[in-house]
N, C-alpha and C positions, 0 to 999 in steps of 0.2 A: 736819826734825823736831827736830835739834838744841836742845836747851833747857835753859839754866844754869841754872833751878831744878829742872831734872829729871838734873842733873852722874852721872855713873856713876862710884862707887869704891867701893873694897872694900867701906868703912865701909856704905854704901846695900846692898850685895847679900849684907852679912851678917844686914844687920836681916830683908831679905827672906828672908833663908832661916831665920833663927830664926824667923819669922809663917807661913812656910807649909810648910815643910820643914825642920823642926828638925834630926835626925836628922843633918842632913848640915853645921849648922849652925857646926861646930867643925871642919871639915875645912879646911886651910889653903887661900888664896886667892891667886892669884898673875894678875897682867895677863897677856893674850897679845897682844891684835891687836885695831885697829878696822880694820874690814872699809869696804866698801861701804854697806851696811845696817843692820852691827850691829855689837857690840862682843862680843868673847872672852876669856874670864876662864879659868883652869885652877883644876880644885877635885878638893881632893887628888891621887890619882896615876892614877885612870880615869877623870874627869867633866871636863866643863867645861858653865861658863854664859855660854849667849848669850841680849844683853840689846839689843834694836832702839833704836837711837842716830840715824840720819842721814836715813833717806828715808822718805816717807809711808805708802809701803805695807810698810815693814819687818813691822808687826803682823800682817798679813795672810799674808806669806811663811811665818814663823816657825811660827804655827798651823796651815797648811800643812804644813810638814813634821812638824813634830807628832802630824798625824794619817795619815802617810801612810807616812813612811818606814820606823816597824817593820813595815811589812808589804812591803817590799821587800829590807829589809839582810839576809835572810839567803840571797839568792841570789844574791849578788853578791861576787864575789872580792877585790877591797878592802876595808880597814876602811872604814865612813862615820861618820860621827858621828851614834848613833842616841838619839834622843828615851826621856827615861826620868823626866823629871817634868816638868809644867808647873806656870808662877806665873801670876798672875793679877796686873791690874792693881789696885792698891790707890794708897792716899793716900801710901805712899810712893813708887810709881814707876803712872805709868799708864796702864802698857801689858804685856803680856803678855810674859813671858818663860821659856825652859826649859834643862834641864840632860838633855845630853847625854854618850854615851860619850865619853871623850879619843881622840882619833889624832894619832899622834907621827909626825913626820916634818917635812922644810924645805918649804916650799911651793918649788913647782918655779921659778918667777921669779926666786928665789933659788941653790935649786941644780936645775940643769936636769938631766936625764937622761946618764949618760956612758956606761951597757951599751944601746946602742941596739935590736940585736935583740930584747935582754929586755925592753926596754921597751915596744916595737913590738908585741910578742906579750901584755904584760900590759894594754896598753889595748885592746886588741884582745876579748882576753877579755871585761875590764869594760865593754863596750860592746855585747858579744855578750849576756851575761848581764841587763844592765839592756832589752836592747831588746828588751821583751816586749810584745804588746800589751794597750792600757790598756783599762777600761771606757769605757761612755761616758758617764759622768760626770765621767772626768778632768779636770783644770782644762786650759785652754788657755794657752800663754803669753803670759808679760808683756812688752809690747811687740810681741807677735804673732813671737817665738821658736815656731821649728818649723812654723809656715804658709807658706806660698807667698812666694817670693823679694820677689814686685809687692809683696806688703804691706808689706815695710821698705824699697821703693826710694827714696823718698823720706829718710828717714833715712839711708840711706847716702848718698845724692850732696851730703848737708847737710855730712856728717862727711868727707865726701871733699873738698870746698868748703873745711873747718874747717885740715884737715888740712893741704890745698892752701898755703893765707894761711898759717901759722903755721912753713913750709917743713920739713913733718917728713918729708915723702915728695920722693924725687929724681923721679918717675916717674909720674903722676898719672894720665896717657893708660893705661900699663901696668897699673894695677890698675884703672882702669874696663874696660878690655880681658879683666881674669876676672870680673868683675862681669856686664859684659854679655854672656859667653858660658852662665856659671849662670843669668843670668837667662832666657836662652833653652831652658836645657834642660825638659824635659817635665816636672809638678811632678809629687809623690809622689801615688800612689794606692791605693796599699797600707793597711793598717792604721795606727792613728795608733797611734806606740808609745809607751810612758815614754821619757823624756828627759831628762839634768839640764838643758840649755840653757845653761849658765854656762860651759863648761870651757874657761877659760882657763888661763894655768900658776899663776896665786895660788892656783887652788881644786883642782890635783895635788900630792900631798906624794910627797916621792921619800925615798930612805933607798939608802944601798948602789950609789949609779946608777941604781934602776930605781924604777919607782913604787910608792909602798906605802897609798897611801889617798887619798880625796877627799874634797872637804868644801863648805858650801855650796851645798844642796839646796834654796833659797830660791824658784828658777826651776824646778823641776821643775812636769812637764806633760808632754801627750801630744800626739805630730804626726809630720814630716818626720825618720826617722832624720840625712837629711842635717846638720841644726843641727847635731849632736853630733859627726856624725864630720868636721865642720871639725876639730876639737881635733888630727888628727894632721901639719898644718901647723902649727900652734904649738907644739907638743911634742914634736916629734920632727925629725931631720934628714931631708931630703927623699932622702934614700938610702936609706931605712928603710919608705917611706912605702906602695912597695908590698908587701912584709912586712907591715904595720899591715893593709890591705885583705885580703891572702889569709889573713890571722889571723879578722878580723871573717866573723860567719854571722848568717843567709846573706848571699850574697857581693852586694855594690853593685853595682848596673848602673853604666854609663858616665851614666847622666843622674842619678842618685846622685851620683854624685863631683864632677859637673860643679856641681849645686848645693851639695854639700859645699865644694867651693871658693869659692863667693859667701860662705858663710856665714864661712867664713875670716876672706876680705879684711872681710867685713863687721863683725866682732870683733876681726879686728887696727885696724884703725881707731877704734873706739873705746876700743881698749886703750890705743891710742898718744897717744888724747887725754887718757884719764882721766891717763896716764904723765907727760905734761907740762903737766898743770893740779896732779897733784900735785906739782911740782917748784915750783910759786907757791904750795902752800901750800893748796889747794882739799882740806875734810874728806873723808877717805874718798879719797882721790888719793894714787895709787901710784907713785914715777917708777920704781920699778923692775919696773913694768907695760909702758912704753915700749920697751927693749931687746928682748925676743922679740916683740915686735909686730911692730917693726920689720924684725926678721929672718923674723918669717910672710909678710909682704910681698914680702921680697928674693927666698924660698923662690918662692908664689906667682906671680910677672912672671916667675920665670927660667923656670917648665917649663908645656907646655901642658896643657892636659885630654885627659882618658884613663884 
């Protein structure tokens, strides 16, 4: 979706905010982050604007959250970044964009968690709290996040294949090896719950060692708790990890975790790609996506399910 005539700078996202949100128009404007999807502007000292920059269905995400997440952020124990104007696509940009609350913090990739049990105990929490179930009009996710392992098998043995040639992994047999143990375990049949689906360590901000807010709600949807509680092999030290488990309510069965684990390997895999496509240069490519992927992995091969 990238497009030079449709360039994002300040100059662009003030005119927009002077045409549709004046009010906020004069409040200074500072770059943060281009993401995956979108790009991250900080506007004054509690907002920020995110403006969809890179992938097709950015529009589609954005408006998404928009309509969904004030009616979730105030049961949940992290700050998130919650929707408090929308723009509209006009002749100066043409696609929809909105201003949300600011959350301070390093994205975890950057600085990863060092009070382990706090840490352990606060995603814990924040998982416990988000995993409510949905209506049944929830959106489904993108990519088939949250449904049944079968649905992304095919995508993981591509990325596994990708990964393989590109020699990012020592171990190749060892990670199909939790792969195909998740994929054997019984799928969910429980309630399809909310989910952010995303949580990698770019989209955990930590503060102090421990976590303090999340961000990138783009993938929210409802399904398999499992998708989510992958997050505490990439976040945490696997010493931690049954701490994280007896924190989370109610409590995972063993065929829970066992597909929480696919969903892992199946994230750190793509983490580790996007990691060293961005190290060529590829928009929206993180290399320092790579580094905890790689260690979700090391984590993952070394211990069995349970």
């Amino acid at each position: 979706m990238t497009d030079p005539k449709n360039e994002i700078t300040a100059e662009v996202i003030a005119e927009l905010l002077r045409a549709q949100h004046p009010d906020l128009a004069d409040l200074p404007l500072t770059f943060g982050a281009r993401g995956w999807d979108n790009q991250l502007w900080r506007l004054g000292d509690d907002l920020a604007v995110r403006m969809p920059w890179a992938t097709s269905d950015a529009d589609e995400l954005l408006l998404k959250e928009h309509a969904l997440l004030p009616g979730i952020a105030s049961r949940l124990p992290l700050r998130i970044p919650v929707p408090q104007r929308l723009g509209l696509p006009s002749a100066q940009f043409p696609h929809p964009w909105i201003v949300t609350t600011w959350v301070a913090g390093e994205p975890a990739d950057r600085a990863p968690v060092t009070r382990d049990a706090e840490a352990a105990d606060t995603l814990a929490a924040f998982l416990t709290a988000l995993h409510q179930p949905a209506p049944a009009d929830a959106p489904v996710g993108r990519n088939r996040r949250g449904g049944p392992l079968a649905a992304v098998d095919e995508g993981f043995r591509y990325s596994l294949r990708e990964a393989t040639d590109r020699g990012l992994i020592p171990d190749p047999a060892a990670v199909r090896e939790v792969w195909d143990d998740a994929l054997a375990a019984p799928e969910w049949t429980g309630p399809a719950l909310w989910l952010h689906a995303d949580l990698h360590p770019a989209n955990l901000l930590t503060s102090d060692g421990d976590f303090c807010g999340v961000i990138d709600f783009g993938d929210l949807c409802a399904g398999d708790p499992g998708c989510d509680l992958a997050a505490c092999w990439a976040l945490l030290p696997e010493a931690v990890v049954d701490r994280f488990y007896q924190g989370y309510s109610p409590a995972a069965d063993a065929a829970t975790r066992r597909r929480a684990r696919g969903w892992a390997v199946w994230k750190a895999l793509a983490c580790l790609l996007v990691g060293d496509n961005g190290v060529h240069g590829r928009p929206g490519g993180k290399a320092t996506w790579a580094p905890p992927a790689a260690a979700a992995l090391r984590r993952l091969t070394a211990t069995r399910a349970g």
